[in-house]
N, C-alpha and C positions, 0 to 999 in steps of 0.2 A: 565787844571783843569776845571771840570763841574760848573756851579755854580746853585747854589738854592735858593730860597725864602722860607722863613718857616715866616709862619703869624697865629698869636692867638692872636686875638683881642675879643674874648670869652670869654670862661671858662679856658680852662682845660692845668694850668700853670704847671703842675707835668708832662704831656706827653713832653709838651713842656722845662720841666730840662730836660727832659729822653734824647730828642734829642738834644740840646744842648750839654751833657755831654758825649755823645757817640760818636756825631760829631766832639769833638774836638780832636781827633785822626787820622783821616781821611785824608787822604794823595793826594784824588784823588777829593775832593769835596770843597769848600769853601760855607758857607752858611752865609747869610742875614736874620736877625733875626726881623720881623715887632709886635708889640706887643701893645696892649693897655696898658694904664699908671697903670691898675687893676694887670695886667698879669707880667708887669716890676714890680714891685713893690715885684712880691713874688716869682721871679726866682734868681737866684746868677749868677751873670755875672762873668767871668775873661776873660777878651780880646776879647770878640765876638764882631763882628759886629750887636749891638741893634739898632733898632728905634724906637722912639714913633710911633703910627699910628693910625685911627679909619677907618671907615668905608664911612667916607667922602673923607680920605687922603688916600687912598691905591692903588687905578688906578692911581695918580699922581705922587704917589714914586714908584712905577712898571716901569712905562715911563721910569724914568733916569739910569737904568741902564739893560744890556740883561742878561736874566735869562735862562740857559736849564728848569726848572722845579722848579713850585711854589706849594709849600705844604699847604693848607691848615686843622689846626691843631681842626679846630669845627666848622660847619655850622649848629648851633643850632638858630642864625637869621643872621640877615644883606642878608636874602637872595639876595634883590635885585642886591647890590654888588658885592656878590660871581658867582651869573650869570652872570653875565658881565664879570668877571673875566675870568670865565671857557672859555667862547666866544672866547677871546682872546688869552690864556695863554696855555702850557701844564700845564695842572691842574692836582694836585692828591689831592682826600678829603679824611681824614681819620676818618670812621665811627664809632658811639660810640654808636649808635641806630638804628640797623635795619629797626627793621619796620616802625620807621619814614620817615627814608631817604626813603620808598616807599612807601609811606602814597599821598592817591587819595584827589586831590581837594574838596570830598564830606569830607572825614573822618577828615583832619584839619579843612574847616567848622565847622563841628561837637565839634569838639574838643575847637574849641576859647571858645562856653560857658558851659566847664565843669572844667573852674577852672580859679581864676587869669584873670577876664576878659580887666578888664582894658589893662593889658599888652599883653595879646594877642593878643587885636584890635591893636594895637600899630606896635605888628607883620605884622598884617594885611594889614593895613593902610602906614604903612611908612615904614616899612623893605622886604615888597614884601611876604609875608608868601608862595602866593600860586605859587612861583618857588621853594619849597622848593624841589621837585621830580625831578625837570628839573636843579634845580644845581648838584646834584647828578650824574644824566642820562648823564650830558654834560661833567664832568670831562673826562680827558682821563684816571684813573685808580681811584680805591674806594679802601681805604687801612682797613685792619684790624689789633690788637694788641695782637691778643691773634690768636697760631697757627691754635688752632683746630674749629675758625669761617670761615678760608679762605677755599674757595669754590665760583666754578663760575665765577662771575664779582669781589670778594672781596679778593684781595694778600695779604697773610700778611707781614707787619712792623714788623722786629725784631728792641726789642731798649731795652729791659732790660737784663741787666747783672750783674752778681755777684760782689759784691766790695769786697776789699780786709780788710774786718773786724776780728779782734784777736775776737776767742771765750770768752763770757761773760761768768764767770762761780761764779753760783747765790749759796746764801745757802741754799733759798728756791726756791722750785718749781715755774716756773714766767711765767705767762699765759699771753701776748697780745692779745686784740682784738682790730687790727686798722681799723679807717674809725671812720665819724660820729657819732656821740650816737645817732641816732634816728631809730623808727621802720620801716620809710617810707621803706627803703632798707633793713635793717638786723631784725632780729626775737630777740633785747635785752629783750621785756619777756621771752623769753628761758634761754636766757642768766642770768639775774637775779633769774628766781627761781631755776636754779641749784643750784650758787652758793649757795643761801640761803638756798636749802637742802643737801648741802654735810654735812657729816659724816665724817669725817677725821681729824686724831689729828695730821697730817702732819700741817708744814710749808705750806702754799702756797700764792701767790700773782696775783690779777688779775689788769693788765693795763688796763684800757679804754683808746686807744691812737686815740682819737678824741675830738672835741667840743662834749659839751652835753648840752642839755638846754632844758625848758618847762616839761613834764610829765618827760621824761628821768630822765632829772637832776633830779626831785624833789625824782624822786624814788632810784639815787644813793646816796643821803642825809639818805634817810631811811634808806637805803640797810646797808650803812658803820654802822651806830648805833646798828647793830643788829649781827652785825658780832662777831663769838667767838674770843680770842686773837691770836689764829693762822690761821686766814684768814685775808689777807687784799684787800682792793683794790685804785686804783688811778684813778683819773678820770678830767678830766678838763673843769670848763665851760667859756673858751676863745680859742679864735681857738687857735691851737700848734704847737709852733713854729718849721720850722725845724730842731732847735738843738734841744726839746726837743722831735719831732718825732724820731729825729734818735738814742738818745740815748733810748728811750723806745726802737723802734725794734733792739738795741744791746742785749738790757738785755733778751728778749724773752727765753725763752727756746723751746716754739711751740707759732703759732699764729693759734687762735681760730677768725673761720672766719665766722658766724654767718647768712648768705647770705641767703636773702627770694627770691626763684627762681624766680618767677612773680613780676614783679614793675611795672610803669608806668614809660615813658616820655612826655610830651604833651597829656596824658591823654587818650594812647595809649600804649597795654600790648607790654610790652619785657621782653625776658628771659635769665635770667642769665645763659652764658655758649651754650646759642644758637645764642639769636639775640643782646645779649649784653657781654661785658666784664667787670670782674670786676677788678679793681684796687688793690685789695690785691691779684692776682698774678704778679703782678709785684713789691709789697712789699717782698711777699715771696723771689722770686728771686732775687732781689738784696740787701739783706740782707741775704741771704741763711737759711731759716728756713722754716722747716716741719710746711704745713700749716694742720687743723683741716676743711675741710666744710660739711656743710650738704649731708645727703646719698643722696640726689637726685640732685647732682647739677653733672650734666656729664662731667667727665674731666678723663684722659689717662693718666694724669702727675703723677708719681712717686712721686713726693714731694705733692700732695694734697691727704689728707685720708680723707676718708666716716668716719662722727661722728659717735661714738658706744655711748652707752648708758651711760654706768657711763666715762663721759668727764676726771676725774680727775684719773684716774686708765691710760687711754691711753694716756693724755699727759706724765703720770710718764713716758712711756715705750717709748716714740715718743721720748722724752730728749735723751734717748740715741740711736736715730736711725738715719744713718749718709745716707745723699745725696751727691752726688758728684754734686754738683754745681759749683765747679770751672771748671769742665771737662766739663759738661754741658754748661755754660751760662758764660765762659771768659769772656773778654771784646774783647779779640782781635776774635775771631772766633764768635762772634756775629757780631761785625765789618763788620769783611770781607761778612758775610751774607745780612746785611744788605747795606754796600756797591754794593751787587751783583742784591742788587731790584732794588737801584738804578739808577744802570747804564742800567737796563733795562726800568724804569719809564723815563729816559730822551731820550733815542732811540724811546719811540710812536711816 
């Protein structure tokens, strides 16, 4: 049996269930799970091997035991560390930012002061900012999450699959839009002034299945007061908890995905669907629902439709438009998929 290191001492604790939760099927791999006390704190453990760890403590818990292949889950800092790491290790990094990960010494310069300067010096200064290129360049593989980004130096990581959820059956129409309530990433003035000009003496209901807060919030405070009796909407301003994420994408009938192609990371363009991935396909998929995104966001998938104009006439017709996502996105034949990268990441 191979063994693995999977470390997210970062961000991003939902890639990190993804693989957790897909790993633990796996027959051919046992993995070690390194985690900051942020990242433990908002994953669900049953029997895994967890450890606490930061960026001081992760070359010295590497040491104690021999690994084929160390995953690392975000190299968004601690560059210093993660080079050293790659040095050493069969490294695989998997990228959630294109153009950063090959962002030139002059362009991060650049970038410390156009935002948050404090903590970028901090990058700078004590986390090693300007390996950020050469932790990338040194991994022996760069993973992607979404198929249609692999290309070249970047393979993709299959890791979402369909769960095994009873269809919700709503009496009103139930529109989710999960992720954040802010406009930095998704276009909620869109989002809001539809609502607020539909026409419709249907039933319908809109989830906001994210934190909301500052302009957002203030404007779903408005928004609900103005609403006639047969529109509602839900919105929350505390982050949401897994249970009640999960029962919001049960209820969905379509999730309405709201995605502003162009964002920033470090203060630096990437684009949705090109140089980055967005986290509500892999909502869709494993919740199995017909997702709604903007007409220009490029995607092949079958389950992602180009927004038409009047939003609430096409989810009516999306409700009853069926995907095969269990034929699609099993657990067990994404498995064996994603076991087959594997056993190739650890053969470099």
């Amino acid at each position: 049996m191979k063994k693995i290191a999977y470390i997210e001492i970062d961000t991003h604790a939902e890639i990190a269930q993804a693989f957790m939760d897909i790993m633990k099927d796996s027959s051919g791999f046992s993995v070690d799970y390194y985690f900051s006390k942020k990242i433990k704190d908002l994953v669900e453990e049953s029997g895994e091997s967890v450890f606490l760890s930061d960026s001081s403590m992760i070359m010295e818990q590497l040491k104690l035991k021999k690994y084929d292949l160390i995953i690392i889950g975000t190299v968004h800092r601690y560059f210093n560390t993660f080079y050293a790491l790659t040095q050493k290790y069969n490294t695989s990094v998997i990228v959630h930012n294109m153009n950063f990960s090959v962002a030139s010494k002059g362009a991060l310069m650049r970038s410390i002061f156009k935002g948050d300067i404090i903590y970028r010096l901090k990058l700078w200064w004590k986390e090693g900012l300007f390996y950020t290129s050469k932790t990338y360049r040194n991994a022996k593989s760069l993973l992607v999450l979404d198929e249609e980004l692999e290309s070249g130096n970047y393979k993709f990581l299959p890791l979402f699959y369909s769960g095994n959820f009873e269809k919700h059956e709503n009496n009103v129409l139930t529109i989710v839009i999960p992720g954040g309530v802010s406009q930095k990433r998704r276009d909620y003035h869109h989002v809001f002034e539809t609502i607020q000009n539909l026409k419709t003496e249907e039933k319908c209901a809109f989830i906001f299945l994210g934190k909301a807060k500052d302009k957002e919030l203030d404007q779903l405070k408005k928004l609900s007061q103005k609403l006639p009796e047969n529109v509602s909407i839900q919105y929350f301003s505390d982050r949401v908890s897994h249970s009640d994420f999960e029962e919001g994408m049960r209820k969905a009938d379509v999730l309405w995905c709201p995605i502003r192609q162009k964002t920033e990371f470090f203060s630096m363009e990437e684009t949705y669907g090109v140089t980055k991935m967005t986290g509500n396909m892999g909502d869709a998929v494993r919740y199995r629902k017909i997702a709604v995104f903007p007409k220009d966001y490029p995607s092949k998938l079958e389950f992602i439709i180009p927004e038409k104009e009047n939003i609430l006439e096409q989810c009516k017709t999306l409700k009853n438009t069926h995907f095969d996502f269990q034929g699609n996105y099993n657990k067990k034949a994404v498995l064996k998929k994603l076991e087959d990268v594997l056993s190739g990441l650890v053969s470099i």
